[in-house]
C-alpha positions in Angstrom: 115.0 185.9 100.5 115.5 183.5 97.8 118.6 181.9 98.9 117.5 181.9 102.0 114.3 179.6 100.6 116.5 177.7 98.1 118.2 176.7 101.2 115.1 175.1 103.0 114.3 173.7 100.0 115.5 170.4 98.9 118.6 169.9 97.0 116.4 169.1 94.2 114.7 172.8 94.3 117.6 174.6 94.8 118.6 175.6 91.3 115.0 176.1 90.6 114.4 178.6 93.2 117.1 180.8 92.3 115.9 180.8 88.3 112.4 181.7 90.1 111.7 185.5 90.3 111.8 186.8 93.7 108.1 187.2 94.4 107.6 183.8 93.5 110.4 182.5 96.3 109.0 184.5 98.8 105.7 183.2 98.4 106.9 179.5 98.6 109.0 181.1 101.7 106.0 181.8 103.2 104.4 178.3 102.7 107.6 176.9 103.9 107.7 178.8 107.0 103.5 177.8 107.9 104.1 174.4 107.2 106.7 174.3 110.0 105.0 176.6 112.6 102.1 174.2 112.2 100.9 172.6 115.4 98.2 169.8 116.0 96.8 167.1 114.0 98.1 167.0 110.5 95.2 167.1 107.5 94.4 164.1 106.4 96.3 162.4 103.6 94.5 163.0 99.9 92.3 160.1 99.2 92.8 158.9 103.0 89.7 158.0 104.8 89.0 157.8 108.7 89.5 153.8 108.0 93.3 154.2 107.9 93.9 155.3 111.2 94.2 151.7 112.7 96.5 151.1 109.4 93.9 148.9 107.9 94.2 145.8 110.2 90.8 144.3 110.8 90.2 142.8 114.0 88.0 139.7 114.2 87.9 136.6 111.8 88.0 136.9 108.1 85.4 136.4 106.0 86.0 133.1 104.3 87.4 132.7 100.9 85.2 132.2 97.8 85.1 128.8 96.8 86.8 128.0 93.6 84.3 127.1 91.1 84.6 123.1 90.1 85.9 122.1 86.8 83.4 120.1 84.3 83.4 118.4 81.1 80.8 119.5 78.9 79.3 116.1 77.4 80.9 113.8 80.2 78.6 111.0 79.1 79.0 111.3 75.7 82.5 110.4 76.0 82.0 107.6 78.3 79.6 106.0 76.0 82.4 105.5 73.9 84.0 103.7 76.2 83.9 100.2 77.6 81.9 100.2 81.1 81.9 96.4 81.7 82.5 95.2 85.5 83.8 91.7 84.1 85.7 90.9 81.2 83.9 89.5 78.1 86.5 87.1 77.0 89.4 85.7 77.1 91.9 83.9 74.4 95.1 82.2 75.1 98.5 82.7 73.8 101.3 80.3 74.1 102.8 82.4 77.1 102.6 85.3 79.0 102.2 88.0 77.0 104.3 91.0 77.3 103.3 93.4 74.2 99.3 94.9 73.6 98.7 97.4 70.7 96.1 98.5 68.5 96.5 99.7 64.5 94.9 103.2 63.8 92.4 102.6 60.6 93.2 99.0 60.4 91.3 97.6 63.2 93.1 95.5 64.5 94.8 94.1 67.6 98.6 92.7 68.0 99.8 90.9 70.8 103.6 89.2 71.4 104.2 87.0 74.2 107.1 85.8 76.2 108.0 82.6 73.8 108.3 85.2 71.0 104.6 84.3 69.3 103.3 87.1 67.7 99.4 87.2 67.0 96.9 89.3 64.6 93.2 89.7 65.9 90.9 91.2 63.7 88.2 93.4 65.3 84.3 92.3 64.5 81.5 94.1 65.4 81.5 92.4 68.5 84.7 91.7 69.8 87.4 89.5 68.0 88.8 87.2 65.3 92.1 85.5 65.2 93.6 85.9 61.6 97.5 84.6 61.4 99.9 83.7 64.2 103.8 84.3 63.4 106.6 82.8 65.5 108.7 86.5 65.5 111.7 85.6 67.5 113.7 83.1 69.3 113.0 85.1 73.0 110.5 87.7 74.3 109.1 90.4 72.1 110.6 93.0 74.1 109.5 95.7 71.9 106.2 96.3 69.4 105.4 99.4 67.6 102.5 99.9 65.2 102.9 102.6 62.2 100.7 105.7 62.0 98.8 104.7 58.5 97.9 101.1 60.7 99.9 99.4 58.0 102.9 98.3 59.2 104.0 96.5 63.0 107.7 95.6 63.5 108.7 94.0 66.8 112.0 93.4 68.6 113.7 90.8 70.6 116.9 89.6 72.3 117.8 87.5 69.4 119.1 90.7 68.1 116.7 91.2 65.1 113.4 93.2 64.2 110.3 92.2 62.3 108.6 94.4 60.1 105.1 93.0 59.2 102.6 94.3 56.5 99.5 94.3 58.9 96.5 93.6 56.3 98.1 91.2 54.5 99.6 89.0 57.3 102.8 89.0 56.3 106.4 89.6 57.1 107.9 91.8 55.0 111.9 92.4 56.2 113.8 91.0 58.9 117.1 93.3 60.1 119.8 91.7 61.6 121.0 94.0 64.2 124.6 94.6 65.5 123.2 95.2 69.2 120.7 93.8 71.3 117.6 96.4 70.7 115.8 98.1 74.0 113.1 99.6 72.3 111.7 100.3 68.6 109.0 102.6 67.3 107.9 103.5 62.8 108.8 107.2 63.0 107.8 108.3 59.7 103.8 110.1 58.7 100.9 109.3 57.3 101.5 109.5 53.2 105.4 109.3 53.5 107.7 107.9 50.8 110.6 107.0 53.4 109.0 104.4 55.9 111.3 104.9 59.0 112.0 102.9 61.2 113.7 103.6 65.2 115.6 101.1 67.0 118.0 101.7 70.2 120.8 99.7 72.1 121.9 99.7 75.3 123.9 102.6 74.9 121.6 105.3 74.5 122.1 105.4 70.6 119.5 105.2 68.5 119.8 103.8 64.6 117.0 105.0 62.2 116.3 102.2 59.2 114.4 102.9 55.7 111.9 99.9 55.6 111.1 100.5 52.5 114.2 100.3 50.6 116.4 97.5 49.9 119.2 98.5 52.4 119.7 97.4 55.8 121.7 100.0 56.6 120.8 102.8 59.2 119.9 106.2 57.3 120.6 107.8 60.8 122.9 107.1 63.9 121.7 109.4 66.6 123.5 110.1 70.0 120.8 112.4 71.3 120.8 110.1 75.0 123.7 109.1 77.2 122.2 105.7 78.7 119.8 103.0 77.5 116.8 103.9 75.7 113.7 102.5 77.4 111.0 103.8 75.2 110.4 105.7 72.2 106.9 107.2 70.6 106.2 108.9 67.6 103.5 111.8 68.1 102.0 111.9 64.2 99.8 115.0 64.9 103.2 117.0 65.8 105.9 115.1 63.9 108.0 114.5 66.5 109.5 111.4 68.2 109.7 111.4 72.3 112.2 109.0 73.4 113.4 108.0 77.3 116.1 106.6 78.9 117.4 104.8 82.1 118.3 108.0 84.1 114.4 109.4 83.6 115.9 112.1 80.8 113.2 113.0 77.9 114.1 114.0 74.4 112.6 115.9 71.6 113.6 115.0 67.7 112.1 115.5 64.8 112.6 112.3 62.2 112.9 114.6 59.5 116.2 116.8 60.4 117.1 114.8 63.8 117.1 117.9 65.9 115.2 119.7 68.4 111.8 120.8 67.0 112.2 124.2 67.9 109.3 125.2 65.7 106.3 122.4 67.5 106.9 123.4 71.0 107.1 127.0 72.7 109.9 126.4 75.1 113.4 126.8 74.1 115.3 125.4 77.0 114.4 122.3 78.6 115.6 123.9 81.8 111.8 126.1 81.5 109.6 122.5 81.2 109.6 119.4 83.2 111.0 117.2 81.3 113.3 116.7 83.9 111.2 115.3 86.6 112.0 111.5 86.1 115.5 112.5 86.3 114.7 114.8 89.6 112.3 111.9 91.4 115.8 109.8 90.4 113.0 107.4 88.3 112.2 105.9 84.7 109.4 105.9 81.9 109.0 102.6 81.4 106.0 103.3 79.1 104.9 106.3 77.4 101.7 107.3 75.7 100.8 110.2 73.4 97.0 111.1 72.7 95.2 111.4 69.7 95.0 115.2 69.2 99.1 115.2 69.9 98.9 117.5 73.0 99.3 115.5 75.7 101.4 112.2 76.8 101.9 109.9 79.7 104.3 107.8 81.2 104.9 105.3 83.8 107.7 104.0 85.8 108.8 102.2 88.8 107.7 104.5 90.7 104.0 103.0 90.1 103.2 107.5 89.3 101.4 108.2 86.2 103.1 111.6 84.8 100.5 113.4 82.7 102.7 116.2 80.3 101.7 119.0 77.9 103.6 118.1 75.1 103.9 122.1 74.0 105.2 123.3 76.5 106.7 120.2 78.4 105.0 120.8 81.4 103.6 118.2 84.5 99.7 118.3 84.2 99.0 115.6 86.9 101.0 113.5 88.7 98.6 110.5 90.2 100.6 108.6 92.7 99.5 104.6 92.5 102.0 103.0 94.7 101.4 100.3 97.3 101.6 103.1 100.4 98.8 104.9 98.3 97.1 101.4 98.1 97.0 100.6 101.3 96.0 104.3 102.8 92.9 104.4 100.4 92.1 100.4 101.7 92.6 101.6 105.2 90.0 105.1 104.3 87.6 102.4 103.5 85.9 104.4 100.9 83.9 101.7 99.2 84.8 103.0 95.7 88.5 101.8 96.1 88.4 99.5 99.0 88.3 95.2 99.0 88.2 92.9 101.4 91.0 92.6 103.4 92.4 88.9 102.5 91.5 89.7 99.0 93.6 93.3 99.2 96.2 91.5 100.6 96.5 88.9 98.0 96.7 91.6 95.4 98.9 93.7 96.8 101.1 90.5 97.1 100.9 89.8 93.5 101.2 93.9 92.7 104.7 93.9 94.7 105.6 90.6 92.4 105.2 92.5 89.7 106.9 95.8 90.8 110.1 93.4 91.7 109.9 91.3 88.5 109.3 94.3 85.5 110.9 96.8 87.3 113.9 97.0 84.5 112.1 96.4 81.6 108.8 97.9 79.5 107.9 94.5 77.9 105.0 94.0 80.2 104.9 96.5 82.3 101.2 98.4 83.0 100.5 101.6 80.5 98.5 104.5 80.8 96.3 105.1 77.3 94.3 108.2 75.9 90.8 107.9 74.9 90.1 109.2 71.3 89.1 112.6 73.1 91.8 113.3 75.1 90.1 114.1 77.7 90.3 110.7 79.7 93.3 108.5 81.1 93.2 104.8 81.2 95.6 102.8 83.4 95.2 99.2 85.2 96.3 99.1 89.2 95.8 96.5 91.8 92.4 97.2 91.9 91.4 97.4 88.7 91.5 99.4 85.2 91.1 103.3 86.3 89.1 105.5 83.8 90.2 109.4 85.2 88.7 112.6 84.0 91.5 115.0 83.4 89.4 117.9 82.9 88.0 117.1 86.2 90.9 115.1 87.9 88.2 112.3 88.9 88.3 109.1 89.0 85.1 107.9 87.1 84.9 104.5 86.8 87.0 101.3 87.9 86.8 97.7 85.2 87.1 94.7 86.4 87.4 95.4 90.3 85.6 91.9 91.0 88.2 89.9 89.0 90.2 89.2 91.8 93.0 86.8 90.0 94.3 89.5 87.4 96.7 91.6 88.0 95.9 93.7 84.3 98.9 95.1 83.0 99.2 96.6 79.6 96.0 98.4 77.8 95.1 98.9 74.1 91.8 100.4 72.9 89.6 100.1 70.2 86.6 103.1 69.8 85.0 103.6 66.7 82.6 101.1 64.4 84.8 98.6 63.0 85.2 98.5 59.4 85.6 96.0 56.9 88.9 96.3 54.8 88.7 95.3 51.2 92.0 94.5 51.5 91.8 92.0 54.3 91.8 88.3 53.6 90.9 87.3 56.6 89.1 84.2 57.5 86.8 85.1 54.4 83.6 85.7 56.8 81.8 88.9 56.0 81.6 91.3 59.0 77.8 92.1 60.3 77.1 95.8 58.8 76.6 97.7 62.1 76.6 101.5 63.1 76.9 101.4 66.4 79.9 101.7 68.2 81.6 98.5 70.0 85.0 100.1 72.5 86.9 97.4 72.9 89.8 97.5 75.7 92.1 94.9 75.0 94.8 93.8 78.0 96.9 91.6 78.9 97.8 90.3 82.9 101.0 89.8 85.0 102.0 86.1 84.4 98.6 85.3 82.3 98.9 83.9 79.2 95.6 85.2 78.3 94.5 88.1 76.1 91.4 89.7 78.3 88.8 91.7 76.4 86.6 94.7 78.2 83.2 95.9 76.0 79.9 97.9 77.1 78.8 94.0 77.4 79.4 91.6 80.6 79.1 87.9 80.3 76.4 86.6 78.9 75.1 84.6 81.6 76.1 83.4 85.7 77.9 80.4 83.9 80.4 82.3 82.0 81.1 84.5 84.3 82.3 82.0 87.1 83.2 79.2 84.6 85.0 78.6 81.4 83.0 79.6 78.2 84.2 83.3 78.7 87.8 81.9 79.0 88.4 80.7 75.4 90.8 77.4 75.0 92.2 78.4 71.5 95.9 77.4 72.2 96.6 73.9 73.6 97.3 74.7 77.4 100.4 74.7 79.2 101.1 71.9 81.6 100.2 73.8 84.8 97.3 75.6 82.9 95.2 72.0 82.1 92.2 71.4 83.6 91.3 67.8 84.7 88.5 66.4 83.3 85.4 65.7 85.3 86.0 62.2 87.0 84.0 59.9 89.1 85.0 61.3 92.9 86.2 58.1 93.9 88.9 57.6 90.9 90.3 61.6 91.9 93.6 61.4 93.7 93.0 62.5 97.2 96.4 64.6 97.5 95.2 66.4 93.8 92.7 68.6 95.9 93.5 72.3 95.4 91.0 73.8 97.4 88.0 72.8 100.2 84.8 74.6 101.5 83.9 73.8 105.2 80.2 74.1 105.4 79.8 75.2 108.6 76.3 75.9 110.7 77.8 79.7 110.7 78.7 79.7 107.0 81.1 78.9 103.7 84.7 79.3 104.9 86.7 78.5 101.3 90.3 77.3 101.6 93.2 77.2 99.4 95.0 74.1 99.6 98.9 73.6 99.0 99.3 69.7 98.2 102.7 70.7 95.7 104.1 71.7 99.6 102.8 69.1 102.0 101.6 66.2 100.0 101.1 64.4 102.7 99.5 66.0 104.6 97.0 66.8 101.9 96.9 62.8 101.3 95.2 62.8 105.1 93.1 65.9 105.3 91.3 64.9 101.6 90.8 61.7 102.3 89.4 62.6 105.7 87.4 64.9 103.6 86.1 62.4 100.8 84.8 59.8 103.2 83.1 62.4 105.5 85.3 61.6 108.7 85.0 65.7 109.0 81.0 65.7 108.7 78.7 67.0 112.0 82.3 67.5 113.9 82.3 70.3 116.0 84.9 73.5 116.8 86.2 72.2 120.3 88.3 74.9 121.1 88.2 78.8 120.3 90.0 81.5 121.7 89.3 85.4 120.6 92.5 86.6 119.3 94.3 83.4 118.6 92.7 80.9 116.6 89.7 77.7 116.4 90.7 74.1 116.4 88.5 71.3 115.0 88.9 68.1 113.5 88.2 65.9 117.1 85.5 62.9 116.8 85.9 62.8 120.4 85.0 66.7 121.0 87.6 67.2 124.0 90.8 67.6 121.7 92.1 64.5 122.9 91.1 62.6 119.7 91.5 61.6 116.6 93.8 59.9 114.0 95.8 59.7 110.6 94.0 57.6 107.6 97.1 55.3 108.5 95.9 54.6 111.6 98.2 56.9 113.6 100.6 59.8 114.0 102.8 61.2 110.8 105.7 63.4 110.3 105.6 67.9 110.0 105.9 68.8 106.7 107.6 72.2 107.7 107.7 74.6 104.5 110.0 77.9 104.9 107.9 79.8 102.4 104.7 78.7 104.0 104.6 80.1 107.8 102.1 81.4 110.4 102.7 85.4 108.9 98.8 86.2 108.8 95.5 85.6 109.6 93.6 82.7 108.3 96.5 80.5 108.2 95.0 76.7 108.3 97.4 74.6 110.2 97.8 70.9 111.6 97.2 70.9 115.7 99.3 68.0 117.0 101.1 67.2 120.6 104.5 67.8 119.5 106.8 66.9 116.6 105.1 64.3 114.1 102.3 63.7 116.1 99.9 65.1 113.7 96.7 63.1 113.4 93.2 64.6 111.9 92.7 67.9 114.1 93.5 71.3 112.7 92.8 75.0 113.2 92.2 78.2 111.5 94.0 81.2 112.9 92.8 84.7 113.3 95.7 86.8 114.0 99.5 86.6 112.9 101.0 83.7 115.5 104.6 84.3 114.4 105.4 81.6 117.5 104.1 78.5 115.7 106.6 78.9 113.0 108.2 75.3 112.7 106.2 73.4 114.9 103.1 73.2 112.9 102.7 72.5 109.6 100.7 74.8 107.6 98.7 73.6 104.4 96.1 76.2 103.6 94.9 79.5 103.8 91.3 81.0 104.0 90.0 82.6 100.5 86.9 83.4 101.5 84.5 83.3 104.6 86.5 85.9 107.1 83.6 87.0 108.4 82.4 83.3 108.9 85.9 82.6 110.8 85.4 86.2 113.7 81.5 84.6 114.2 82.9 81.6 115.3 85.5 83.4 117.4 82.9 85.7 118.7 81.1 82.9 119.5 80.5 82.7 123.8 82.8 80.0 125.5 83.1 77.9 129.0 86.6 78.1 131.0 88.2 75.1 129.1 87.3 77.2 125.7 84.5 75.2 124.5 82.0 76.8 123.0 78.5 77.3 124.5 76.6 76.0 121.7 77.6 74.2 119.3 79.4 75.0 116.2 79.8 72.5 113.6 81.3 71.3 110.2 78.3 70.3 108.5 80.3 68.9 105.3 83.5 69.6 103.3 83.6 70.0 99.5 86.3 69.6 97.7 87.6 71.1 95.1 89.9 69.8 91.9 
């Protein structure tokens, strides 16, 4: 019996059946045996319930999913309070060029800007906004490069001329100039708050990177480091960590401490870079063009061509956010018309001409191009796009607020920021005026904009008054302008040269349509229509011909389009421009009969009319008044396209 058991058993039973004594295998025999003779339903399963017999599936719809519960910042306000929340910038000063380099000193209070001429200039912050202190010529071409020390002592800048700067920040003055083999890409003071050693980091265009002692005698590099195989683009020190990030051409991000010149294995928990995403710029087949580290040391951004700002943990080297800013994303949020982010379309299009300038023009090269700062929390992400400076929550991934969205003819590039109450330093010399003792806070964001040779400044203040906000006293004239910067002086109208007129407003019984002129293109023609203009030969004419969809004519003293002439007394030449064609709405063009038979009737478009294209010259564009140019197109018209009531120009003004 118990081999015949032991062989109904499993193999795994066997031996222990036959070690079993025999009344013990022919019980189990017996179990054996009743379990196969069983016939019918089997008992259920332990722990099974009548619910299984369908296997568990549910018929029906599912029951929804919880909703995740939303992120928040504890004291949100708080930390935009410290922050500037102005729609327009305060003020303005000029510099003697375009400026290409923004940065603030930690402790120091103060701003530094270099420009394109290689000027490099020292603002002092007041307790409300801004002195100039000293002004330094720094090199021979652009300050490609400008990097502030942790202790807000020291700034050092970099140019093509193949030589860095190191000024002593409080007391305005240069303290060492290196005469580099190589032509430098980037340069940042890589050395802590307290340190003997001042150190300073400059690379080439071979992806090494040479490590000076400022503070020592020697112009000899202390270091030679190899730690990237192509051009170095950017380099940052992170003072909370002690560590240096660095970037080059092919989107690869480094590690090093300035203290050993190896991988800080002990400030980050990763050991392989293969387990972070430090890799991603190199993946998306981009660049950092700029990089940012925040206060606290944990996190950093950067920003590329691209036009993504990459958010990273710097522990652990992982992507936080990735917020996509290109044109495509541009144009779809214009398109969603969500009033937060959208414009009107001419003036959209106008800036996202001038953002696709810049994309072409800094696309190789960080002097210039637009940043992404910290605030002094952390928490928030500064960064200026077509539209305006962005202020994002990361702790909620909102956008929050949007500075200067109505200044619609700067294209804001790169950011510094100021939060705090600013201090007097005994040290400073200064302009010897005492600063107003004050314990309230004054954030100051300090930028600069593509091809502006302007420094703009953003508070918790707008202008004071209508005046400055439309007119010069915001705009500060502290440099002598440049030659296509002046502004003529107020003359009597009659002594203006006609063909100077830069733009015109036809006062219309509709509305304001505003018109940018082009008389640098078609003097001439510019000659005609402003003089036309100044002695009212435009005044109580009306629109003779509108057709929906194509364009409105005017400009006929006879009212049939059959008249009208030159200030010459008859016909003149096209002034055809290639750059200057029929590629949009709004384009404001010279009617005539054929070739040079252009007299004093004209005509606003209202569609793209590709077809005119070098038969009609074109010598301004509407601005302003879109909505004044569809009523008249609306407007109701007979069978020769007349309209049904009148539509006139009331007056032109012109402007200088």
């Amino acid at each position: 019996r118990a081999v015949g058991s032991a062989t109904t058993a499993s193999a795994g039973g066997v031996d222990l059946a036959m070690r079993a004594p025999a009344e013990g295998g022919a019980k189990r025999e017996r179990e054996e045996d009743s379990d196969d003779d069983m016939v019918g339903l089997a008992p259920p399963r332990p722990g099974a319930s009548d619910d299984d017999e369908d296997d568990g599936t549910e018929v029906g719809p599912a029951m929804p999913p919880k909703a995740k519960k939303k992120k928040t910042l504890a004291f949100e306000q708080v930390y935009l309070d410290s922050m500037p929340c102005a729609q327009m910038y305060e003020k303005s000063y000029m510099h003697r060029d375009d400026i290409t380099c923004v940065a603030v000193t930690p402790g120091t209070d103060f701003f530094i800007t270099g420009s394109e001429d290689g000027h490099l200039k020292f603002w002092k912050k007041r307790y409300e906004g801004v002195e100039f202190v000293k002004h330094f010529r720094s090199h021979v071409g652009p300050v490609v490069g400008l990097s502030t020390s942790a202790d807000g002592l020291y700034c050092a800048t970099i140019g093509h001329d193949n030589s860095a700067k190191i000024y002593d920040v409080v007391n305005f003055d240069m303290t060492l100039m290196l005469r580099l083999p190589f032509t430098p890409t980037a340069c940042e003071f890589v050395y802590r708050k307290g340190e003997a050693k001042q150190k300073f980091a400059v690379s080439d265009s071979s992806g090494k990177i040479y490590v000076y002692d400022t503070a020592s005698d020697s112009t000899e590099p202390v270091k030679v480091m190899d730690t990237h195989r192509h051009a170095v683009r950017v380099m940052k020190y992170n003072a909370a960590k002690q560590v240096v990030i660095s970037a080059d051409d092919k989107g690869v991000i480094e590690y090093w401490s300035p203290e050993d010149y190896e991988h800080p294995q002990n400030k980050v928990s990763f050991r392989f870079k293969l387990d972070t995403d430090l890799y991603a710029l190199a993946k998306a087949k981009t660049k950092a063009l700029t990089l940012e580290i925040s206060p606290d040391g944990t996190q950093f951004t950067t920003t590329g061509p691209d036009r993504k700002v990459r958010v990273f943990r710097f522990e652990t080297g992982k992507l936080r956010y990735v917020i996509d800013e290109s044109p495509e994303t541009a144009n779809d949020a214009q398109r969603s018309g969500v009033a937060t982010y959208a414009l009107e379309d001419i003036d959209f299009g106008r800036r996202m001409a001038i953002d696709r300038e810049m994309g072409r023009t800094l696309q190789d090269t960080s002097a210039g191009y637009p940043n992404a700062i910290f605030d002094e929390s952390g928490n928030f992400v500064l960064y200026a796009t077509l539209i305006g400076i962005k202020v994002v929550n990361l702790v909620t991934n909102r956008c929050v607020r949007i500075l200067g969205k109505v200044e619609n003819t700067e294209r804001f590039s790169k950011l510094a920021m100021f939060q705090g109450v600013p201090q007097k330093d005994k040290r400073s010399r200064g302009s010897g005026k005492d600063i107003k003792a004050s314990v309230e806070k004054d954030p100051t964001l300090v930028c600069s904009a593509f091809q502006k040779a302007r420094l703009y400044l953003f508070t918790r203040r707008e202008p004071v008054d209508e005046d400055d906000a439309v007119g010069s006293a915001r705009d500060v004239f502290n440099e002598k302008p440049a030659a296509h910067d002046v502004v003529a002086p107020a003359l009597a109208q009659s002594a203006i040269d006609a063909a100077s007129a830069r733009t015109c407003v036809l006062h219309t019984t509709v509305g304001d349509i505003h018109i940018k002129l082009f008389p640098d293109e078609c003097p001439k023609t510019l000659e005609n229509f402003t003089t036309h203009c100044r002695q009212k030969y435009y005044d109580n004419l009306i629109f003779h011909r509108v057709i929906k969809g194509f364009m409105l004519q005017t400009g006929d003293p006879l009212g049939d389009g059959t008249g009208g002439t030159s200030i010459w007394g008859g016909e003149f030449g096209d002034e055809i421009r290639k750059e200057l064609r029929h590629d949009r709405p709004y384009t404001v063009s010279m009617a005539n009969a054929g070739p040079n038979t252009n007299g004093s009737q004209f005509f606003i478009t209202t569609v793209a009319t590709p077809w005119l294209d070098g038969k009609h010259t074109v010598f301004g564009r509407v601005v302003k008044g879109a909505d004044v140019v569809h009523a008249i197109e609306k407007a109701k018209t007979d069978k020769n396209d007349k309209p049904a009531t009148d539509i006139k120009i009331q007056s032109v003004t012109l402007g200088f």
